[in-house]
C-alpha positions as CSV (number, residue, x, y, z in Angstrom):
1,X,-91.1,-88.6,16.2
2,X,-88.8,-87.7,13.6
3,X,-89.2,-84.3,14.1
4,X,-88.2,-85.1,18.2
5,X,-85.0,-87.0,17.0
6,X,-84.0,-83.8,15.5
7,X,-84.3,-81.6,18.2
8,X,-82.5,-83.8,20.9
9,X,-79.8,-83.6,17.5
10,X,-79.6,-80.6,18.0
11,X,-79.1,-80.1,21.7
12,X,-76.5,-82.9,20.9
13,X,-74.5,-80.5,18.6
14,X,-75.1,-77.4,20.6
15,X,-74.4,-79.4,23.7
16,X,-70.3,-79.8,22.0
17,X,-69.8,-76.8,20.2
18,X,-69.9,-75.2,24.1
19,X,-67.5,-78.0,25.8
20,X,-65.1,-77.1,22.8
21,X,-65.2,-73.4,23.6
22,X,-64.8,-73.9,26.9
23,X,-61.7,-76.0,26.6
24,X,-59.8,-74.2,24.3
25,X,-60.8,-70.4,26.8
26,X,-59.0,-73.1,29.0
27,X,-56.0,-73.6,27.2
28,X,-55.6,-69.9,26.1
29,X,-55.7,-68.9,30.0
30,X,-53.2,-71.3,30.8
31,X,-50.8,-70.1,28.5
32,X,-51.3,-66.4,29.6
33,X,-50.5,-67.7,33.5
34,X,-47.3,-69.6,31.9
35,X,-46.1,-66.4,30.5
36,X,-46.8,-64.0,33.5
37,X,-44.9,-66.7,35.2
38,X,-41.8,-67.0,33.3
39,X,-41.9,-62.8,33.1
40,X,-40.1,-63.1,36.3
41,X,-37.0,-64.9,34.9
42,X,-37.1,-62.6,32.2
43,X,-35.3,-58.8,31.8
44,X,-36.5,-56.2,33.4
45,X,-38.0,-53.8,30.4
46,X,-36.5,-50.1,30.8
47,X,-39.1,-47.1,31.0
48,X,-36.6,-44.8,28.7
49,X,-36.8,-47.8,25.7
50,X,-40.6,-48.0,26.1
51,X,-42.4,-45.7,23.9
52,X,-44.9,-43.4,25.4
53,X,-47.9,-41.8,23.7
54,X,-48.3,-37.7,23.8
55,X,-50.1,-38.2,26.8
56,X,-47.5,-40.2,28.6
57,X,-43.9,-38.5,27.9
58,X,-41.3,-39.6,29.5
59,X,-39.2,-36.5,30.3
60,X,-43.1,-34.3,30.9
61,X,-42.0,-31.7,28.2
62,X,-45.4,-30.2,28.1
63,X,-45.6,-30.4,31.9
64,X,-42.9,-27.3,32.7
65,X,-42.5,-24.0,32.2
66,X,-39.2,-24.2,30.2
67,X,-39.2,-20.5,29.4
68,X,-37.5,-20.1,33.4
69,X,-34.4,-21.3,34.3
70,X,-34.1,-24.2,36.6
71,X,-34.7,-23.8,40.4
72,X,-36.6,-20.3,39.7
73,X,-38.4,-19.1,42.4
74,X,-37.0,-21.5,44.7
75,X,-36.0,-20.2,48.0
76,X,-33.8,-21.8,50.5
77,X,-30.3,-22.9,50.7
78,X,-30.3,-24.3,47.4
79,X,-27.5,-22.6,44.5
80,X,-28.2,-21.2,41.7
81,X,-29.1,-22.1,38.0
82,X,-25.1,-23.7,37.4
83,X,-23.9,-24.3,34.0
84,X,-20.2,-25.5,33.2
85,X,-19.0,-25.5,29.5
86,X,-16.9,-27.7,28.5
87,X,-14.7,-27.7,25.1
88,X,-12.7,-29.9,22.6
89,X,-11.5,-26.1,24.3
90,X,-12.8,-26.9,28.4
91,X,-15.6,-25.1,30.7
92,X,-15.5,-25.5,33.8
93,X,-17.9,-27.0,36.5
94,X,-17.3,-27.5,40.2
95,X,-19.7,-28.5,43.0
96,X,-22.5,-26.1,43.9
97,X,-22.3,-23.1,46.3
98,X,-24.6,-22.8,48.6
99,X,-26.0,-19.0,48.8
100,X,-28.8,-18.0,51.1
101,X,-32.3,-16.3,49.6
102,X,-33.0,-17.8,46.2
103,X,-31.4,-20.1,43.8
104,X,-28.9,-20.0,41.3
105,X,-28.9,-21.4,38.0
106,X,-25.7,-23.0,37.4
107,X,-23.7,-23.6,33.8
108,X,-21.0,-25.6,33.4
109,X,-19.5,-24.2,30.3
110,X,-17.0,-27.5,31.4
111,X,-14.5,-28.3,28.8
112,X,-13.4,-27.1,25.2
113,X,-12.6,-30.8,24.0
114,X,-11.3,-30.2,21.1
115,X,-10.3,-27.0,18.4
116,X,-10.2,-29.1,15.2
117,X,-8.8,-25.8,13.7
118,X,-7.7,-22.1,14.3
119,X,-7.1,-19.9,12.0
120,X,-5.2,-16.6,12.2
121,X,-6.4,-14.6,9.5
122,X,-5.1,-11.1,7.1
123,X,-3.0,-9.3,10.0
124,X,-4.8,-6.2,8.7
125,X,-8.0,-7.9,9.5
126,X,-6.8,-8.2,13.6
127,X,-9.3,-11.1,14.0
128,X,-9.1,-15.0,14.2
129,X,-11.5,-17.7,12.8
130,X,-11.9,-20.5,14.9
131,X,-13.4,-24.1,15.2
132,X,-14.5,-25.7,18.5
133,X,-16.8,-28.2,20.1
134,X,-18.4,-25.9,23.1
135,X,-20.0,-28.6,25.8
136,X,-22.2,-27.4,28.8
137,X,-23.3,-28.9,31.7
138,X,-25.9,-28.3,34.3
139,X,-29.0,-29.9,36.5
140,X,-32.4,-29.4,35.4
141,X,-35.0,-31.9,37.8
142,X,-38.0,-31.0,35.6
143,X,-36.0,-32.8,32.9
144,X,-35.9,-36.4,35.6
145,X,-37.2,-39.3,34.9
146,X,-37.9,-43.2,36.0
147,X,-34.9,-45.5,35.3
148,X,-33.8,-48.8,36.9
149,X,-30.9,-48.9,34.5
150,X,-29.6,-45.1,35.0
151,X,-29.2,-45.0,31.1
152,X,-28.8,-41.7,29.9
153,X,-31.2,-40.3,26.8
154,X,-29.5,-38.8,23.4
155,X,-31.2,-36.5,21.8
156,X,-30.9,-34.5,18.4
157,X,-31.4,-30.5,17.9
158,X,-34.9,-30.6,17.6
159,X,-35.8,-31.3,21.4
160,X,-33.4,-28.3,22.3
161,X,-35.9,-25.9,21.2
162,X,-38.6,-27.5,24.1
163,X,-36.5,-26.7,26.8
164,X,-34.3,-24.6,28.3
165,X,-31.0,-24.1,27.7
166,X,-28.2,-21.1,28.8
167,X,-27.8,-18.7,26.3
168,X,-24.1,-18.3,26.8
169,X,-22.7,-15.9,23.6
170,X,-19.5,-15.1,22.5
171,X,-18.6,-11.6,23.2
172,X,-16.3,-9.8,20.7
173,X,-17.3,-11.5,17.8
174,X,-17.7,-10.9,14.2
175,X,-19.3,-13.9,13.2
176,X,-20.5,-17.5,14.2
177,X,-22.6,-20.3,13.2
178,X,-23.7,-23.8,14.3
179,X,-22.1,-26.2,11.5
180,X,-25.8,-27.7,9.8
181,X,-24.0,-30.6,7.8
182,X,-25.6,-32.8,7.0
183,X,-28.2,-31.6,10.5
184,X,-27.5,-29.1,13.0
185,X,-24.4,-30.3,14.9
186,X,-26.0,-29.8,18.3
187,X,-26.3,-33.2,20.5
188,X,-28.4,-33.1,23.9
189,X,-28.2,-35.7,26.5
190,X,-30.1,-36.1,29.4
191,X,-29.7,-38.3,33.0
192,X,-32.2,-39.6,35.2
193,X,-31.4,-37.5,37.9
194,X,-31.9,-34.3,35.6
195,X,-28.2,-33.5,34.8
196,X,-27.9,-32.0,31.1
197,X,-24.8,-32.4,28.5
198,X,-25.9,-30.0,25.5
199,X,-23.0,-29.8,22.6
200,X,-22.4,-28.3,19.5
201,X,-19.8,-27.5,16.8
202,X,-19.2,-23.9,16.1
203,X,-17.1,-21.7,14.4
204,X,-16.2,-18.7,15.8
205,X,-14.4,-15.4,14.1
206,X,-13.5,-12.8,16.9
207,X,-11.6,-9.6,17.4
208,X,-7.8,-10.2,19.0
209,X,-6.5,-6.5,20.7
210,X,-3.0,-7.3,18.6
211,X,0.4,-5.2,19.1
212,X,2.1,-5.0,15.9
213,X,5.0,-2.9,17.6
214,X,7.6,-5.5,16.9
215,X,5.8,-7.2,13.8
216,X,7.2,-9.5,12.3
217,X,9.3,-10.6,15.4
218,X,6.5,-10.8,17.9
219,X,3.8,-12.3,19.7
220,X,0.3,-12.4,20.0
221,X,-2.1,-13.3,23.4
222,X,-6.0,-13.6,22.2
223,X,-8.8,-14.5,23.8
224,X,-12.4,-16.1,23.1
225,X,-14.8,-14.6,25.8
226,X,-18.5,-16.7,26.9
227,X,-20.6,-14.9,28.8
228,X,-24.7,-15.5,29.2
229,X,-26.5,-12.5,27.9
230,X,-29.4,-12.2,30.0
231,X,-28.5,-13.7,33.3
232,X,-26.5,-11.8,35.5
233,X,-24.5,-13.7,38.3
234,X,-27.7,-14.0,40.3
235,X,-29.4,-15.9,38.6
236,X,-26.4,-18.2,36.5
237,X,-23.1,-19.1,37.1
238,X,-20.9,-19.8,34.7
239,X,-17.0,-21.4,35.4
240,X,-15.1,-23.6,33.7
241,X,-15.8,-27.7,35.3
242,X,-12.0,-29.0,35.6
243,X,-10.2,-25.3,35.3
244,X,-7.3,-25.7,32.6
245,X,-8.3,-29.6,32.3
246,X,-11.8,-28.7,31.0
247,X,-9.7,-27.1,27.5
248,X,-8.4,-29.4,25.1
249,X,-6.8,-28.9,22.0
250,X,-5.9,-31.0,19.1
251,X,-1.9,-31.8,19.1
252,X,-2.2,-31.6,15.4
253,X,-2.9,-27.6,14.9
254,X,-0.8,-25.7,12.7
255,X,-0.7,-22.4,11.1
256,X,1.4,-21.1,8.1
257,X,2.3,-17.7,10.1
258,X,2.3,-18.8,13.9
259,X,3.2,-21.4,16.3
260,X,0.6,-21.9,18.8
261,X,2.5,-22.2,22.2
262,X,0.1,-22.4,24.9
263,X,-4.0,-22.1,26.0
264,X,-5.2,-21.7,29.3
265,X,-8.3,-20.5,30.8
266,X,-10.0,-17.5,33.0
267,X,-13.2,-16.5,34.3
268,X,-14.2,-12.7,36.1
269,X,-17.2,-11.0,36.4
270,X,-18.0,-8.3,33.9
271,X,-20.6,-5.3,35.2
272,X,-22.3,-3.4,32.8
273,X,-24.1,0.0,34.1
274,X,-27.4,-0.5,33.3
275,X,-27.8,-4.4,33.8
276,X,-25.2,-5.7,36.5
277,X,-22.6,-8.0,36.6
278,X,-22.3,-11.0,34.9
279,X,-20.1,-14.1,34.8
280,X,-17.5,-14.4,31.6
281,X,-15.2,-17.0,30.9
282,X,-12.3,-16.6,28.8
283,X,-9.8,-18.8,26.4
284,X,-6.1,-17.5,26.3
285,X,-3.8,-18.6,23.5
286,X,-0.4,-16.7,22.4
287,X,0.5,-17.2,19.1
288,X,4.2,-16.8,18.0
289,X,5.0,-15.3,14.6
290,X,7.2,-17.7,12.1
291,X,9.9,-15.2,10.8
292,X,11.2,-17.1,8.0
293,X,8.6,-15.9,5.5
294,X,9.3,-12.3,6.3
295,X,12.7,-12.5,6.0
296,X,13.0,-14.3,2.4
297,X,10.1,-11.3,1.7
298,X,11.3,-8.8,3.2
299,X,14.2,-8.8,4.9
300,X,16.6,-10.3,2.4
301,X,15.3,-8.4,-0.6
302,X,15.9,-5.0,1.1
303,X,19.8,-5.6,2.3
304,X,20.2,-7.0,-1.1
305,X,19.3,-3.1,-2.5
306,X,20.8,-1.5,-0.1
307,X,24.1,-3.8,-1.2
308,X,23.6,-3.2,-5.2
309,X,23.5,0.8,-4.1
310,X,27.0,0.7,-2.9
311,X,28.4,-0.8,-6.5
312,X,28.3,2.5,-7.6
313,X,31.0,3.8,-5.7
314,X,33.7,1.5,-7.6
315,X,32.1,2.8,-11.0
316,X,34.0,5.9,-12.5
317,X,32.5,9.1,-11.7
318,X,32.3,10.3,-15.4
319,X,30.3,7.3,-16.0
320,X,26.9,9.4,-14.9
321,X,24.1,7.4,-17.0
322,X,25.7,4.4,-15.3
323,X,25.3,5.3,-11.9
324,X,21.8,7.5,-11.7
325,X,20.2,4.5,-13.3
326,X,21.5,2.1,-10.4
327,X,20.7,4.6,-7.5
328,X,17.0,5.3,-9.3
329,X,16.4,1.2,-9.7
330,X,17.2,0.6,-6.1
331,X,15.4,3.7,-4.6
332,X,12.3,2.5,-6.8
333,X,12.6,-1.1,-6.0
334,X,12.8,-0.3,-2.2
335,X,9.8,1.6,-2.1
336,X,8.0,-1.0,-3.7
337,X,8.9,-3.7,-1.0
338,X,7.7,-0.8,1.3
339,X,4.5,-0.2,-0.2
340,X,3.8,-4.4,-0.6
341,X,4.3,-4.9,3.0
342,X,2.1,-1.6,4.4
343,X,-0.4,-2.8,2.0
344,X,-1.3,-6.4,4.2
345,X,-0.9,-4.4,7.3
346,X,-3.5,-2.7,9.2
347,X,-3.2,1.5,9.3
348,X,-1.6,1.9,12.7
349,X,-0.6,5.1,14.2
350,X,2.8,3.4,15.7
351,X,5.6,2.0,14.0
352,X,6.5,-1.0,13.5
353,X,10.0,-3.3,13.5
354,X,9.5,-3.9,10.3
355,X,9.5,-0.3,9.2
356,X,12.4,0.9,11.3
357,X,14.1,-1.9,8.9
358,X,12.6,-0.7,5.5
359,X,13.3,2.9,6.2
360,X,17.0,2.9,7.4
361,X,17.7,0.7,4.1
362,X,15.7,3.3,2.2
363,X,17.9,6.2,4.1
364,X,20.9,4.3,2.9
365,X,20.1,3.7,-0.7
366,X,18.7,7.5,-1.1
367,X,22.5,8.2,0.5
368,X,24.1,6.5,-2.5
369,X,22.2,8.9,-4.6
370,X,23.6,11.8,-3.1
371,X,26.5,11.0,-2.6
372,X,27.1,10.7,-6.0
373,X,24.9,14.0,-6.6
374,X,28.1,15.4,-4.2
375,X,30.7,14.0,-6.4
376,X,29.8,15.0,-9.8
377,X,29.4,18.4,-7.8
378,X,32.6,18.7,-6.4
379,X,34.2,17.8,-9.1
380,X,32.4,20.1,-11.5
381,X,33.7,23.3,-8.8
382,X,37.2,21.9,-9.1
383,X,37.4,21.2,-12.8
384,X,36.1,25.4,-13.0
385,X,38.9,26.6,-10.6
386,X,41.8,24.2,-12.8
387,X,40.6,26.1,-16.1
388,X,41.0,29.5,-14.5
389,X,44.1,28.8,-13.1
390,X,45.1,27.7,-16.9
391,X,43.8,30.4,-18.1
392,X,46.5,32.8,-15.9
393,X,49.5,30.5,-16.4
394,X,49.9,28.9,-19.9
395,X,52.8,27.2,-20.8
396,X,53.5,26.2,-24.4
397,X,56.0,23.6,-25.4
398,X,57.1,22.6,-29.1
399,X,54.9,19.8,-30.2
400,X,54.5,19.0,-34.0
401,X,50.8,19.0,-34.9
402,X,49.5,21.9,-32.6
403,X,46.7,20.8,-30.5
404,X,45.5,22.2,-26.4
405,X,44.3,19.8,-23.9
406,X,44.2,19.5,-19.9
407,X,46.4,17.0,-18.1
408,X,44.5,17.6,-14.7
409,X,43.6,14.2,-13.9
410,X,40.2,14.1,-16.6
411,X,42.2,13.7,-19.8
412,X,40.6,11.5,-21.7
413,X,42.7,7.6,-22.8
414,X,43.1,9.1,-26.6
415,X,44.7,12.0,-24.9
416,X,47.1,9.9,-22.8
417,X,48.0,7.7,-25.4
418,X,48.8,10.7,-27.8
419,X,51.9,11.8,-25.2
420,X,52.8,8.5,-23.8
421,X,55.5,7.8,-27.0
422,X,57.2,11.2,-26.5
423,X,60.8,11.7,-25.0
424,X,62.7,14.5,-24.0
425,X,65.0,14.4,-26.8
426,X,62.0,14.1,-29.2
427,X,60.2,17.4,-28.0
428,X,63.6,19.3,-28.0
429,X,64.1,18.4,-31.7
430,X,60.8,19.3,-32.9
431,X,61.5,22.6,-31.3
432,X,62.7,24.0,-34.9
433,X,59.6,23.1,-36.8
434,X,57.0,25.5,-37.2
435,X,53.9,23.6,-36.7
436,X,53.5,23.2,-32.8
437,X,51.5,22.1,-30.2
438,X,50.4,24.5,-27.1
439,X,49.8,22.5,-24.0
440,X,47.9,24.2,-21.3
441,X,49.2,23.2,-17.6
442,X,47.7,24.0,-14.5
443,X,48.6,21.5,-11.7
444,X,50.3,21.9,-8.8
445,X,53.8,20.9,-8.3
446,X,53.4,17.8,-6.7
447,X,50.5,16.0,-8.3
448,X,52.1,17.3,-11.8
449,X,55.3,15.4,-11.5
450,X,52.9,12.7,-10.5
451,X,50.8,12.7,-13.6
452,X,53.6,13.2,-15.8
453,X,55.0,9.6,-14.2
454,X,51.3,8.0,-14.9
455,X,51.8,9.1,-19.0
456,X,54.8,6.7,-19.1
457,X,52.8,3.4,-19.5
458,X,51.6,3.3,-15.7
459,X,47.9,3.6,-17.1
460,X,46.5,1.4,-14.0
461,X,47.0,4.5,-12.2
462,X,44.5,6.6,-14.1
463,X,41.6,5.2,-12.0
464,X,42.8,6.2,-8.4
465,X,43.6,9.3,-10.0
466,X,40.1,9.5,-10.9
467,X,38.6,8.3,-8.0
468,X,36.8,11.1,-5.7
469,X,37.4,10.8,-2.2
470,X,34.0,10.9,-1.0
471,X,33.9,7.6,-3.0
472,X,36.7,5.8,-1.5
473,X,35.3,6.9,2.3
474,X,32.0,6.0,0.9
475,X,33.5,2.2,0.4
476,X,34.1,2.1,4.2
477,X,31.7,4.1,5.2
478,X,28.0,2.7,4.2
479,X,28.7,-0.8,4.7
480,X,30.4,-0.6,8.4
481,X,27.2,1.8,9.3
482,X,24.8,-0.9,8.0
483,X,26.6,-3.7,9.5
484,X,26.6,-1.8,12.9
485,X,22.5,-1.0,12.7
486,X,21.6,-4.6,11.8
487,X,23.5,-6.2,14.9
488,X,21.8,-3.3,17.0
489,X,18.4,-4.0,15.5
490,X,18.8,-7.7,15.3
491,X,19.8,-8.2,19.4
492,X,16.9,-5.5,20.3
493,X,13.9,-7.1,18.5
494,X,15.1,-10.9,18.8
């Protein structure tokens, strides 16, 4: 008996332990209804925030080819593979052409948003460094995916390498990168209905065909040329999205040598021989030279010389030290401005406006040389044929203290002095004493009665008599020719 009160104990306990399962698999279905229920009020979750395994990728990398361009082997009247650059300086992208027999990749290279900077560099380098944000466009329905929202998807530069992408280059360049601080600056976005953005930050340093024929008073048009390097126009097009819209430039660019006046773009096909034609898109700037450095530099300095040569025709022409040390510092110092401003120029085979400057002011202060070489020349001949001519006529006149000089326009201010307290009377009453003085004369008749005037105090005289006429048409002479070359010059190259 006890051992039956047990059991049916037992059954008892069992009997509960199963009505409490029961109840609470109850209450836990309930709640599961309540929620499935009130999912309907709720959000609807987007399939691009939901994370997917390896298996279950949203944009089916792994499922596609991505070595082919889009729409490869697709045949019909579809257009091809289109891409549209676009940059912070524009690419451009416009609505698809239809073509008959297979399609066309298409590339936006839309818009150049923005140059943060350009640099001109070393004018004997003929290149320019510059900064841009380059932004392409174009469709790619492998890359589609489920969305109710239409949200796009962001993606770093790790994804880029998965897919495809248009390998647009830039032709005529030195160098480039892709800026990697503090990542590679390369940003890919992706739509639901397949349409690509893909941009990056590059810096670009490229060849510019520049005319230095009127350096420093010109101009400069370059040009950064995109083109895709295995594509031909076939297969990808390339054009800029909005035309001169799709470039934009930063108001706040400035150079130390040029003003940037204007950008604008271009596209044309390029053929090459052996692979076809291809699509190339171009970005124009012109770049106008700042003269105000040059002429501080340059200019200035050199009219300055060519200024200090022509002191030395109001310096006495006996004075020789004085003036073949001025003509040798001015040759020396103008080629030395020469030599500084060839040095930070490329070698060209043409001249330049800058040279056509330095080298007439060169031809004028080499002038001043010579023309002083002419002088002391000239009046080395006459001071020869005077002496001769003294030497066939003397003349002596009674003068105490007996002593031979030259009155011929080079005496010497001792010399004047030493005659300028004699008289008439004085000499004729010194006639009667022995010791005398023999004065050598050779002048002619006017220009002795003219000297003799000068030895009766008019010693202001003396440097007129001295001065050479070469020098005083000199003083008219070299600075009326300059004056007349810079106002040519100045009107041709301005």
């Amino acid at each position: 008996m006890p051992y039956f009160a047990k059991l049916i104990l037992l059954l008892f306990c069992f009997v509960l332990l199963v009505g409490s399962r029961k109840h609470r698999r109850k209450r836990w279905t309930g709640q599961l209804e309540v929620q499935k229920a009130s999912h309907i009020y709720k959000k609807n979750h987007d399939m691009t925030k939901t994370r997917k395994g390896k298996t279950d990728q949203l944009l089916r990398v792994d499922d596609h080819d991505f070595t082919m361009r889009p729409a490869f082997g697709e045949v019909g009247h579809g257009s091809s593979g289109d891409v549209s650059p676009d940059v912070i300086l524009p690419v451009v992208g416009s609505s698809p052409e239809k073509l008959c027999g297979k399609k066309k990749s298409r590339v936006f290279l839309p818009k150049w948003q923005t140059i943060p900077w350009i640099t001109a560099q070393c004018p004997g380098n003929k290149d320019f460094t510059m900064t841009l944000y380059l932004r392409h466009y174009w469709k790619d329905e492998r890359l589609s995916f489920p969305s109710i929202t239409n949200k796009s998807m962001t993606f770093d530069g790790r994804l880029v390498k998965k897919i495809w992408v248009p390998d647009v280059f830039f032709v005529h360049s030195k160098r480039s990168f892709i800026h990697d601080t503090t990542t590679d600056n390369i940003m890919l976005r992706v739509f639901p209905d397949g349409h690509v953005l893909y941009s990056m930050r590059i810096t670009v340093t490229a060849m510019c065909n520049m005319d230095f024929s009127r350096f420093p008073l010109d101009s400069q048009t370059c040009s950064l040329e995109l083109e895709s390097y295995a594509y031909t126009d076939e297969d990808l097009m390339l054009y800029w999205k909005n035309g001169n819209e799709s470039l934009k430039t930063d108001e706040k660019i400035s150079l130390s040598q040029f003003l940037i006046q204007k950008f604008h773009t271009t596209s044309r096909l390029a053929f090459y021989s052996s692979t076809g034609w291809y699509n190339r898109l171009y970005i124009n700037f012109t770049l106008h030279r700042h003269i105000f450095f040059f002429l501080l530099q340059t200019y200035f300095p050199a009219t300055l010389m060519v200024m200090l040569s022509w002191v030395s025709f109001w310096i006495d022409r006996r004075a020789v030290p004085a003036r073949v040390s001025l003509g040798i510092t001015t040759v020396l110092t103008m080629s030395t401005i020469i030599t500084g401003v060839n040095a930070s120029m490329p070698r060209v085979s043409y001249i330049k406006a800058v040279d056509i400057y330095l080298w007439v002011s060169f031809v004028f202060v080499f002038l001043s040389v010579l023309e002083y070489a002419a002088v002391n020349y000239l009046t080395t001949v006459q001071e020869r044929k005077e002496r001769k001519l003294r030497e066939k006529f003397p003349c002596t006149c009674g003068i105490p203290n007996t002593k031979t000089m030259m009155l011929d326009g080079t005496y010497s201010e001792s010399d004047a002095n030493s005659l300028a307290g004699y008289t008439r009377s004085q000499i004729m009453i010194e006639e009667e004493k022995q010791d005398k003085m023999v004065v050598h004369l050779a002048m002619s008749n006017e220009s002795n009665s003219s000297r003799k005037r000068g030895l009766k105090g008019h010693v202001g005289l003396r440097i007129i008599q001295n001065t050479h006429a070469i020098d005083k048409y000199s003083r008219i002479i070299f600075p009326g020719t300059y004056i007349f070359f810079n106002l040519i010059y100045w009107s041709v190259f301005c």
